[in-house]
RODO-2510 file (C-alpha; in nm, 4 decimals, decimal comma):
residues 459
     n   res          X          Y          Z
     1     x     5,9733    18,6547    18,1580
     2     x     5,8870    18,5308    17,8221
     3     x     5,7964    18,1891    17,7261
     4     x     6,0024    17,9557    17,5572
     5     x     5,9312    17,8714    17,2105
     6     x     5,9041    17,5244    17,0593
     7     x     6,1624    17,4422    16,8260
     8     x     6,1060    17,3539    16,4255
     9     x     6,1946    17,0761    16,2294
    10     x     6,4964    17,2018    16,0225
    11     x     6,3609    16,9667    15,7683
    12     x     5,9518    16,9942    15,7195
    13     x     5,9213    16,8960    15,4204
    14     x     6,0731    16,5473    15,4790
    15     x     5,8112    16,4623    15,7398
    16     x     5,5320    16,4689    15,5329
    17     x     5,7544    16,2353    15,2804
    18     x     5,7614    16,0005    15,5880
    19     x     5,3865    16,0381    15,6387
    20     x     5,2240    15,9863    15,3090
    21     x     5,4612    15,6570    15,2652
    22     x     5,3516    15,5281    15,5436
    23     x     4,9315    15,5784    15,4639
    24     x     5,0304    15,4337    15,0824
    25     x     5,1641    15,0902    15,2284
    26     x     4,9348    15,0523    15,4748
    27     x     4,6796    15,0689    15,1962
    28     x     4,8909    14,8396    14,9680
    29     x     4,8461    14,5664    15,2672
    30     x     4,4456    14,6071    15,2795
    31     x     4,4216    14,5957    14,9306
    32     x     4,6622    14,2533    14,9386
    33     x     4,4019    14,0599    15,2110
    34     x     4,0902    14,1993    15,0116
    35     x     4,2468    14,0237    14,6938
    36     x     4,3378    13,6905    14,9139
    37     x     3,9882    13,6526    15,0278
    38     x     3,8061    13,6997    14,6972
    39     x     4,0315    13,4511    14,5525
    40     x     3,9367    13,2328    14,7955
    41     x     3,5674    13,2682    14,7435
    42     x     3,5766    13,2827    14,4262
    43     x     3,5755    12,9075    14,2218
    44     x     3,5714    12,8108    13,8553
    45     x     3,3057    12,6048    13,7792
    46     x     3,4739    12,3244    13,6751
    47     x     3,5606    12,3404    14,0432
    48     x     3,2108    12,4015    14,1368
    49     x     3,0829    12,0677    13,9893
    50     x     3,3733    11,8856    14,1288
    51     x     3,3126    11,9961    14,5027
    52     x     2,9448    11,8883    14,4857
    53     x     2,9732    11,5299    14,3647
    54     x     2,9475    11,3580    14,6665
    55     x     3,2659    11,1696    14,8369
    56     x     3,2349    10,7624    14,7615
    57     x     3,1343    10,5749    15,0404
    58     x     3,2841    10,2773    15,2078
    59     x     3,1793     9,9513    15,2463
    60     x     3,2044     9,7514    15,5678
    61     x     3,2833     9,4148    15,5780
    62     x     3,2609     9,0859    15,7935
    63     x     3,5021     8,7268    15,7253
    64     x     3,3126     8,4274    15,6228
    65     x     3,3224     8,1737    15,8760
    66     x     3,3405     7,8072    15,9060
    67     x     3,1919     7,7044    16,2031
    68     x     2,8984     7,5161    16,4087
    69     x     2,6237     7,7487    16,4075
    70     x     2,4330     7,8325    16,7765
    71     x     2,1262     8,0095    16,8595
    72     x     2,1236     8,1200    17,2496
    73     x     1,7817     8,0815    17,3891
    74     x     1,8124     8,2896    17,7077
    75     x     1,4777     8,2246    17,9367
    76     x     1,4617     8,3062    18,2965
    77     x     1,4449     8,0603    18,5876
    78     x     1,5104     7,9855    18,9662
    79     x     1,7012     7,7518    19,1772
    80     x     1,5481     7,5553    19,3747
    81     x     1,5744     7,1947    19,6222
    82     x     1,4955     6,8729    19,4429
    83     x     1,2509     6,9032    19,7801
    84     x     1,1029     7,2094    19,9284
    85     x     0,8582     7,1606    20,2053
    86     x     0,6663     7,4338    20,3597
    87     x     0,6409     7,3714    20,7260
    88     x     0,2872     7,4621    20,9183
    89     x     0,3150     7,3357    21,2532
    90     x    -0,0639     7,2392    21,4273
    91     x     0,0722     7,1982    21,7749
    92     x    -0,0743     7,3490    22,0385
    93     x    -0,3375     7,2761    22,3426
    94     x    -0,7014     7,2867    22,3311
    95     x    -0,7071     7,5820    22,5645
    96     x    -0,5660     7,7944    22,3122
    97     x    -0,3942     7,8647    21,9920
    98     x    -0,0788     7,7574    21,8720
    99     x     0,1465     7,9765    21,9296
   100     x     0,5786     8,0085    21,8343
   101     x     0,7817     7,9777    22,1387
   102     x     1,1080     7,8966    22,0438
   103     x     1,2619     7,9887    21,6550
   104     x     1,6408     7,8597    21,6978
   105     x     1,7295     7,8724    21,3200
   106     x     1,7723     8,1581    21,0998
   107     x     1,6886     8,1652    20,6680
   108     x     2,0460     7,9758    20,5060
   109     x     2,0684     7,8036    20,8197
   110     x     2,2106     7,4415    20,7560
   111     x     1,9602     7,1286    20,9482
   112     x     2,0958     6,7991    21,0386
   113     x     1,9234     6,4763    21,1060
   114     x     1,7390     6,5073    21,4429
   115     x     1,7434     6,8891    21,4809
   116     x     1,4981     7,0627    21,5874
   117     x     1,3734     7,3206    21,3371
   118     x     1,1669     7,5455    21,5831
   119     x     0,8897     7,5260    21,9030
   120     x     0,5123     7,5308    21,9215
   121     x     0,3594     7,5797    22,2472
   122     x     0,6087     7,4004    22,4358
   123     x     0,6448     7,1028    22,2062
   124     x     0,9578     7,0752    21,9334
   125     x     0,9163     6,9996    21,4992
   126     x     1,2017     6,8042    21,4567
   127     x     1,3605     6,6684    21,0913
   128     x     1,3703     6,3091    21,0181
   129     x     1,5679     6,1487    20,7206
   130     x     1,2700     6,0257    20,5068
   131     x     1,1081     6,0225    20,1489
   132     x     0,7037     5,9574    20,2652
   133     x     0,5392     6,2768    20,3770
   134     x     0,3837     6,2593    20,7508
   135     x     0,0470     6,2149    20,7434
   136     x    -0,1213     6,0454    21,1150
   137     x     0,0206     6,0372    21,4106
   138     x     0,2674     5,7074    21,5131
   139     x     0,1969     5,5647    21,7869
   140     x     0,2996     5,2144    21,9573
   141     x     0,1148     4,9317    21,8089
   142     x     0,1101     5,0758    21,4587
   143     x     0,2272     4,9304    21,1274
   144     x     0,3193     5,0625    20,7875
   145     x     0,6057     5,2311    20,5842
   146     x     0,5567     5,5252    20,7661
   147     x     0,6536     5,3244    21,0415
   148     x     0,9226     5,1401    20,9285
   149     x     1,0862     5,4845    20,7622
   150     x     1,0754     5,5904    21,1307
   151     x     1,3113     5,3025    21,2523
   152     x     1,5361     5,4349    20,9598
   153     x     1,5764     5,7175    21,0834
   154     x     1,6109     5,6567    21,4534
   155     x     1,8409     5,3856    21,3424
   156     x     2,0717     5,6454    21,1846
   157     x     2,0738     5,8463    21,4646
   158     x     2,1679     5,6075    21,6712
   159     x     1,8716     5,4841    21,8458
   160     x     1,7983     5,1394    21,7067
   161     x     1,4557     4,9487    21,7459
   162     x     1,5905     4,6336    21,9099
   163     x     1,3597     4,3205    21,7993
   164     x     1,1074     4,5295    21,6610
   165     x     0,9892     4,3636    21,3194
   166     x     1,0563     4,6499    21,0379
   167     x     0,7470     4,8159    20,9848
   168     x     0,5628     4,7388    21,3457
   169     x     0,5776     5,0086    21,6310
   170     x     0,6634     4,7979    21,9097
   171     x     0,8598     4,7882    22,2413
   172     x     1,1963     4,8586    22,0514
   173     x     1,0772     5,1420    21,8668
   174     x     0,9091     5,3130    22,1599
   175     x     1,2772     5,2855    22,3583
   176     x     1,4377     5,4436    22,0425
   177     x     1,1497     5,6842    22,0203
   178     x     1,2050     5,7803    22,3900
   179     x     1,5778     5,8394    22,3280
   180     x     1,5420     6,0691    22,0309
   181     x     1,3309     6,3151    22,2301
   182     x     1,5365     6,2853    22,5487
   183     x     1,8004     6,3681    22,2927
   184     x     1,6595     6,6910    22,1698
   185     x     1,5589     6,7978    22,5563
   186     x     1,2398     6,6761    22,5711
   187     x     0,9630     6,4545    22,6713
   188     x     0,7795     6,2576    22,4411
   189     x     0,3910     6,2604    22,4174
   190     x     0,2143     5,9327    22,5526
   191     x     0,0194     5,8111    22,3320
   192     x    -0,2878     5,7566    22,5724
   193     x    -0,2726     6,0765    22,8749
   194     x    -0,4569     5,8304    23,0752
   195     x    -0,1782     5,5417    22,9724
   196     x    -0,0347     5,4957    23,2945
   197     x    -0,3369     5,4698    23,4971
   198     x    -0,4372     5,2256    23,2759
   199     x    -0,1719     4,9902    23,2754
   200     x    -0,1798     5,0542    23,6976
   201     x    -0,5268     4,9441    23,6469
   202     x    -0,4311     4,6170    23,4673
   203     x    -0,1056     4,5262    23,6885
   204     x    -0,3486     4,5068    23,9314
   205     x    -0,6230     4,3029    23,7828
   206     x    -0,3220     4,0492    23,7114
   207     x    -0,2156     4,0630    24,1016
   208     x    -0,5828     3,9965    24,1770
   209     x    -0,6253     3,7338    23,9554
   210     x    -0,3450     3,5536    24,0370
   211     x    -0,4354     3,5596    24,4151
   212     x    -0,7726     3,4291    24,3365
   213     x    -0,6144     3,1131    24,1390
   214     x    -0,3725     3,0192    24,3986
   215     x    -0,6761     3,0334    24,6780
   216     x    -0,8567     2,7945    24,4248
   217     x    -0,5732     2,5943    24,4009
   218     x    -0,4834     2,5309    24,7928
   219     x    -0,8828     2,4855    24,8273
   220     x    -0,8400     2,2010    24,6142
   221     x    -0,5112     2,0743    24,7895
   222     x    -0,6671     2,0453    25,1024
   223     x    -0,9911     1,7919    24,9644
   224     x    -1,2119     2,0530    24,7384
   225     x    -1,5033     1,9211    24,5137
   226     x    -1,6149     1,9418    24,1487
   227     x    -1,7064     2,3200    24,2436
   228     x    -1,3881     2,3897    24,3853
   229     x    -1,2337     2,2241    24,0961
   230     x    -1,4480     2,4879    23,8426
   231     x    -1,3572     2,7347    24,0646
   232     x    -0,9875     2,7021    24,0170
   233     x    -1,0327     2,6332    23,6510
   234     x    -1,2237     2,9916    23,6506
   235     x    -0,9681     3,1687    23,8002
   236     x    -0,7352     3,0526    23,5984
   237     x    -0,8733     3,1775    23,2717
   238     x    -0,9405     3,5194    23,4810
   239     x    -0,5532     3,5268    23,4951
   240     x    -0,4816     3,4824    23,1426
   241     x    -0,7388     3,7249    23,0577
   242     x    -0,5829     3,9313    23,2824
   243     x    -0,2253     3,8776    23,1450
   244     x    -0,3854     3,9593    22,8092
   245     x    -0,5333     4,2948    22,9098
   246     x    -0,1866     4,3718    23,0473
   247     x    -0,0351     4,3111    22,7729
   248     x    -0,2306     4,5131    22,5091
   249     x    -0,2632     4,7880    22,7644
   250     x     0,1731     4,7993    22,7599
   251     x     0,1540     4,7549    22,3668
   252     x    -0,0549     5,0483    22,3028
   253     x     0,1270     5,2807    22,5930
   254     x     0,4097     5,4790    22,5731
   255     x     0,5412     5,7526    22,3888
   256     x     0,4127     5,8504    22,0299
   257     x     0,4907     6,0703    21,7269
   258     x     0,2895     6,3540    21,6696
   259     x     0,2654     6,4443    21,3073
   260     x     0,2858     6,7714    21,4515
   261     x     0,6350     6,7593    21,5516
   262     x     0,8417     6,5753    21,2271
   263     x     0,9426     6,7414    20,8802
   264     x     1,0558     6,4142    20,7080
   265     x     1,3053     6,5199    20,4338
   266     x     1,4682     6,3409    20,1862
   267     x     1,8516     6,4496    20,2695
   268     x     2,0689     6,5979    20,4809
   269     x     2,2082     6,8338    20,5680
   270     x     1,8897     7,0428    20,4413
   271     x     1,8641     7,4165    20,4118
   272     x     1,5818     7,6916    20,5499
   273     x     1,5084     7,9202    20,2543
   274     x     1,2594     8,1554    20,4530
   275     x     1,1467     8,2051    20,8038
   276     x     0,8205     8,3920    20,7977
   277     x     0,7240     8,4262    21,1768
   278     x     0,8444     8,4937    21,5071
   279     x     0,8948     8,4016    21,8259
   280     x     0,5269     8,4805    22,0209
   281     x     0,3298     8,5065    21,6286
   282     x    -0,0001     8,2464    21,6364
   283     x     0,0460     8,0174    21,4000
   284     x    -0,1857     8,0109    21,1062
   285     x    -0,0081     7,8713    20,8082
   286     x     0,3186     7,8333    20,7009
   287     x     0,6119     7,9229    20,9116
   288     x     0,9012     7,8256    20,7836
   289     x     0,9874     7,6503    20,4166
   290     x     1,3152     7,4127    20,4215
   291     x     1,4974     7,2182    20,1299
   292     x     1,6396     6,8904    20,0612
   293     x     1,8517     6,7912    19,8633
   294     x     2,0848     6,9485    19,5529
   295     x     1,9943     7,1912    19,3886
   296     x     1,8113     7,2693    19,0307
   297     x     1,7234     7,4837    18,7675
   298     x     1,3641     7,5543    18,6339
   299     x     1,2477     7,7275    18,3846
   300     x     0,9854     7,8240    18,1499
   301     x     1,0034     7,8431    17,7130
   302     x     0,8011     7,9686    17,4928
   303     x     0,6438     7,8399    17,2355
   304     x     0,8912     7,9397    16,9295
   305     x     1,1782     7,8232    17,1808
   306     x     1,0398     7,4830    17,2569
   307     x     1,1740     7,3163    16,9470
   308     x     1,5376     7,4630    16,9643
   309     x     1,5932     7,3055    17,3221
   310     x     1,6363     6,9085    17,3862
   311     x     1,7950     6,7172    17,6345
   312     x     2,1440     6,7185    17,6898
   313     x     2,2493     7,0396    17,5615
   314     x     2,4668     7,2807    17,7488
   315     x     2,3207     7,6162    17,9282
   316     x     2,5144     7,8605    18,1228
   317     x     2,3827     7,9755    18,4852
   318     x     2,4032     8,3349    18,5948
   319     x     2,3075     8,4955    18,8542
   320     x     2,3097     8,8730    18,7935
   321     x     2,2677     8,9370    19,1603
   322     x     2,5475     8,7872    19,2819
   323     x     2,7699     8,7415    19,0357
   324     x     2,7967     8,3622    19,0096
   325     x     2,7701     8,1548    18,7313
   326     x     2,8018     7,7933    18,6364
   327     x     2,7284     7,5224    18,3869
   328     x     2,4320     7,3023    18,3641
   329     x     2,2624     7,0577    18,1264
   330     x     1,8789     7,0566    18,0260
   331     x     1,7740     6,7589    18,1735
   332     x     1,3860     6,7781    18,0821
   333     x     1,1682     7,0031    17,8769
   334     x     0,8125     6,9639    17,9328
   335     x     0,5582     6,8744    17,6209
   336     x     0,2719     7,0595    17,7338
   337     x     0,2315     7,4355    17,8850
   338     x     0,2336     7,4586    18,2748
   339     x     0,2501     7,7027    18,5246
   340     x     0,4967     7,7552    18,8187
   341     x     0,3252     7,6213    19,1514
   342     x     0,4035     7,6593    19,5316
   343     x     0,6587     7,4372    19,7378
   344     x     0,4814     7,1087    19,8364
   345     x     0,3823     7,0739    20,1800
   346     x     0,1420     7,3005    20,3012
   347     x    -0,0254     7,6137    20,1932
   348     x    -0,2798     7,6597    19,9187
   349     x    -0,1334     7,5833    19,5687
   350     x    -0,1518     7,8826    19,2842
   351     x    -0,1019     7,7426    18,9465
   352     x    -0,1833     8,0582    18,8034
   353     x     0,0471     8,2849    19,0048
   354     x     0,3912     8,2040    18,8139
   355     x     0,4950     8,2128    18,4742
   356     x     0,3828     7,9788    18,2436
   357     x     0,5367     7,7496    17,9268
   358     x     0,7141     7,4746    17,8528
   359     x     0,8789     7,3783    18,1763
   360     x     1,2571     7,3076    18,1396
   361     x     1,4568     7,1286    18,3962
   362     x     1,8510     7,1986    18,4223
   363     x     2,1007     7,0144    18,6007
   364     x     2,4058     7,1915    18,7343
   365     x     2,6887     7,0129    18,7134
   366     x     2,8596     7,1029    19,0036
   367     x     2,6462     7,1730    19,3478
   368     x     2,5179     7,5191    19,3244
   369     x     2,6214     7,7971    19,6014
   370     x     2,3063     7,7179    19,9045
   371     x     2,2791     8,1599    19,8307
   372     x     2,1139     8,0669    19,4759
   373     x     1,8448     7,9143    19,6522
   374     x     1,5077     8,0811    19,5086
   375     x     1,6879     8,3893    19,3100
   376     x     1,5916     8,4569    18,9425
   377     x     1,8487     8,3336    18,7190
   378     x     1,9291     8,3937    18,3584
   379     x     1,9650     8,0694    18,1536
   380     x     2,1618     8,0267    17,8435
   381     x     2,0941     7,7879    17,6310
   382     x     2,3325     7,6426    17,3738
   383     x     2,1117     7,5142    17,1089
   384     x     2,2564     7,3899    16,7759
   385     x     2,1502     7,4855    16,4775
   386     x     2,3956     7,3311    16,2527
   387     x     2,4690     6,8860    16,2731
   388     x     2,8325     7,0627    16,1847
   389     x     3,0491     7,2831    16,0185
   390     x     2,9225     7,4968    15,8014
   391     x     2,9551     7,8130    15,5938
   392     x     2,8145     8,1200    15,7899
   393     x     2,8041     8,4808    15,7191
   394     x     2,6178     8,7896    15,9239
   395     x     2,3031     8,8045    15,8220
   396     x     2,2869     9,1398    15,6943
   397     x     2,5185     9,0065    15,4165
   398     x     2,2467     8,8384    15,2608
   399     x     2,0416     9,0026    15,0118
   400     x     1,8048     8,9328    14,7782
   401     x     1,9044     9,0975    14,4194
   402     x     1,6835     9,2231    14,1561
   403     x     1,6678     8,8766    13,9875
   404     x     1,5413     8,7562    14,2894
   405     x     1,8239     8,4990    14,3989
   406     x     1,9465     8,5186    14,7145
   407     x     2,3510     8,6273    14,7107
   408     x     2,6600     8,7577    14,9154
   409     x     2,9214     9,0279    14,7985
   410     x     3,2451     8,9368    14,8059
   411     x     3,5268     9,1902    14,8391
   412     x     3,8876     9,0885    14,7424
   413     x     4,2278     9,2381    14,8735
   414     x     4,2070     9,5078    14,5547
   415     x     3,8749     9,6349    14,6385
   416     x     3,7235     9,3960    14,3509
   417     x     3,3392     9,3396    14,4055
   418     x     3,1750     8,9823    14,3435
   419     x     2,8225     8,8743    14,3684
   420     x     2,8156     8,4992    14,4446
   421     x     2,4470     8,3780    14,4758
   422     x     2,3794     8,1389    14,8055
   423     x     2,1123     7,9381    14,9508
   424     x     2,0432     8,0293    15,3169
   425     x     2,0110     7,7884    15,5879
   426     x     1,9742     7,7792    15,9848
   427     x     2,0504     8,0859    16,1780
   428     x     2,1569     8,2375    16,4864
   429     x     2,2960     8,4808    16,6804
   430     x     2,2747     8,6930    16,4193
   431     x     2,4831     8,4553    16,1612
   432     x     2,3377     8,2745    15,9181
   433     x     2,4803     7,9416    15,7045
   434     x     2,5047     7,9935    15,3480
   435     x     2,5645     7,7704    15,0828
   436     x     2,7029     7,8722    14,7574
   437     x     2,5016     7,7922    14,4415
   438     x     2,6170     7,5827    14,1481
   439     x     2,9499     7,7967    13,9912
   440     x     3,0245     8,0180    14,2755
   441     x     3,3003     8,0593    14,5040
   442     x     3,2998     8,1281    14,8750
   443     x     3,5337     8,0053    15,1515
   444     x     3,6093     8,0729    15,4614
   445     x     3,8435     8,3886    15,5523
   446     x     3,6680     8,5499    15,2256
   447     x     3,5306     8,8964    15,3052
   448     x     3,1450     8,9750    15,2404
   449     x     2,9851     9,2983    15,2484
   450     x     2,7729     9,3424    15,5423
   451     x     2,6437     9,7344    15,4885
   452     x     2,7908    10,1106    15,3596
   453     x     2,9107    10,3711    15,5972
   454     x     2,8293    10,6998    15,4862
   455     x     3,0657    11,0015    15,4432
   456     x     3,1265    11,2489    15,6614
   457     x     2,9040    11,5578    15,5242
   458     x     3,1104    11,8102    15,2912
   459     x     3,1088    12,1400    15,3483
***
């Protein structure tokens, strides 16, 4: 069978009209973009000059102010008790060390009047109400301010010292004494361990003595002599001496204070800032270190800060570890340089081991959070630099111009530049107080030039 044929155009020539139309306008359309992007390229140069004069810049601008001028002095301080006392207990038996047996309270905990703040071997340190720091041992028969700060605080407890003269440890106190450790759960320590014996011993020399008078005496009765006469005169000054020996003997037994077991503070309710033993540690320094009173602000300034701060101005507290802030007032500000020392009340002091300055003393004036207690703080001091009101710009608006005087630029609604020449004053916080010289103009809500922004780069 023969193969079909393909079948021809009955019009060839028109299809290579179609074609070579076709090639002409696609090359018409090349030729158009070719055209469009040499034009593009291609600049006068008048228009070469003005594309590479740089754009004008613009100027930035700050208000003039009327205002009292401040300078922030920002040192660092800490909280702490208007009394801190480290406590460093010697209690303990001669048999051996002394050693923690009992450690109720916890660091933040609260103390009353009368507590017990922790054990030593057995034997309690209890907190007293009191300004005078312990320093011997109270015992009956003993007189002082110590001992008369003691009735105090008995007395507010609740234990008074019956006829006891103020100041003299006598039968009144030791009662009161007696109740304050039966309060607390425990005995008191005699002040002699061979007391009672003693006083046995005298009770009996009395008995003895008396016996021997009234055998003198009935001798007598029944038709004695001069020798029984001195015999009952004998006995009776045997009885008085007796009756004396009896006496002193009760005065100077009973219970006693240990200075080993009071921490007098100065208020209450106090506060326990650290705890640095436990229960079964020997003690060999410092266990514990417990505050009194409210609490205030310390810290140190340096030298070019010391004459900015005085008494009375305003700083603002901060803790940045907490979060809280408050107000205080600067109080004090040392005239010579110190150091920071350790807590009074036991423990070696370091003068050397804190920072050093012009110590500054703030007063909050609310009570500060019991937390705040020993954390760094950042201080703020308002100090004024200004009596009042003045005229203050930022101090990069001040310049010093080619004639040397110090002026401003001032920059009207219309873009109109002024130069207005100023004498500078006190500054702070990155302001400074102007004043305008003799002929020139500047008030507040006027607009200064305070620097130049560049232009974006042209491409």
């Amino acid at each position: 069978m023969d193969k079909e044929k393909e079948p021809r155009s009955a019009f060839p020539g028109l299809v290579s009209r179609r074609r070579w139309v076709t090639g002409v306008a696609a090359g018409a359309v090349l030729v158009s973009g070719a055209g469009l992007t040499a034009a593009q390229m291609i600049k006068s140069p008048a228009q070469a000059v003005a594309d590479s004069v740089p754009p004008v810049p613009s100027v930035l601008t700050a208000p003039v102010e009327r205002r009292v001028l401040t300078d922030s002095v920002i040192v660092r301080g800490t909280a702490t008790a208007e009394q801190s006392v480290s406590v460093a207990p010697s209690g303990g038996s001669e048999a051996g060390a002394a050693v923690v047996t009992k450690l109720p309270l916890l660091s933040g905990a609260k103390i009353k009047a009368g507590q017990v703040l922790l054990e030593v071997s057995g034997r309690p340190v209890i907190a007293l109400e009191g300004n005078l720091p312990v320093y011997r041992d109270l015992k009956p028969g003993a007189e002082g301010d110590d001992v008369a700060q003691l009735q105090r605080a008995l007395e507010k407890l609740g234990h008074g010292s019956g006829a006891d003269a103020k100041g003299h440890f006598g039968s009144g106190t030791k009662s009161a004494l007696a109740m304050l450790y039966q309060s607390v759960g425990y005995d008191p320590m005699p002040a002699d361990p061979d007391g009672d014996a003693a006083v046995e011993s005298a009770r009996d020399a009395v008995t003895a003595a008396q016996r021997a008078m009234e055998d003198s005496r009935d001798a007598v009765k029944g038709g004695g002599d001069k020798e029984a006469d001195r015999r009952t005169e004998r006995a009776e000054e045997d009885l008085r001496k007796a009756e004396e020996q009896l006496a002193g003997t009760l005065a100077k037994s009973g219970p006693m204070l240990p200075a080993a077991e009071v921490v007098f503070l100065k208020r209450f309710p106090a506060r326990v800032d650290t705890v640095t033993t436990t229960v079964g540690a020997t003690v060999s320094g410092p266990v514990l270190t417990v505050s009194s009173g409210a609490l205030v602000v310390h810290g140190f300034l340096r030298q070019q800060q010391r004459g900015l701060v005085r008494v009375g101005q305003k700083v603002d507290i901060e803790s940045e570890l907490t979060g809280m802030s408050a107000s205080g007032v600067v109080v004090s500000v040392g005239d010579t340089i110190t150091s920071d020392q350790q807590p009074e009340g036991g423990g070696a002091v370091q003068p050397n081991s804190g920072p050093s300055g012009y110590r500054m003393a703030v007063k909050p004036e609310k009570d500060l959070d019991a937390r705040l207690a020993g954390q760094d703080l950042r201080l703020t001091v308002q100090a004024a630099s200004t009596g009042g009101k003045a005229i203050v710009v930022p101090v990069t608006a001040v310049f010093a111009a080619a004639d040397g005087k110090t002026s401003v630029v001032v920059v009207d609604r219309t873009s109109h530049q002024r130069r207005v020449p100023v004498r500078a004053g006190a500054s702070g916080d990155g302001y400074v107080e102007v004043r305008p010289a003799a002929g020139g103009r500047l008030a507040e809500g006027d607009r200064v030039i305070t620097g130049v922004q560049a232009p974006p780069e042209s491409r």
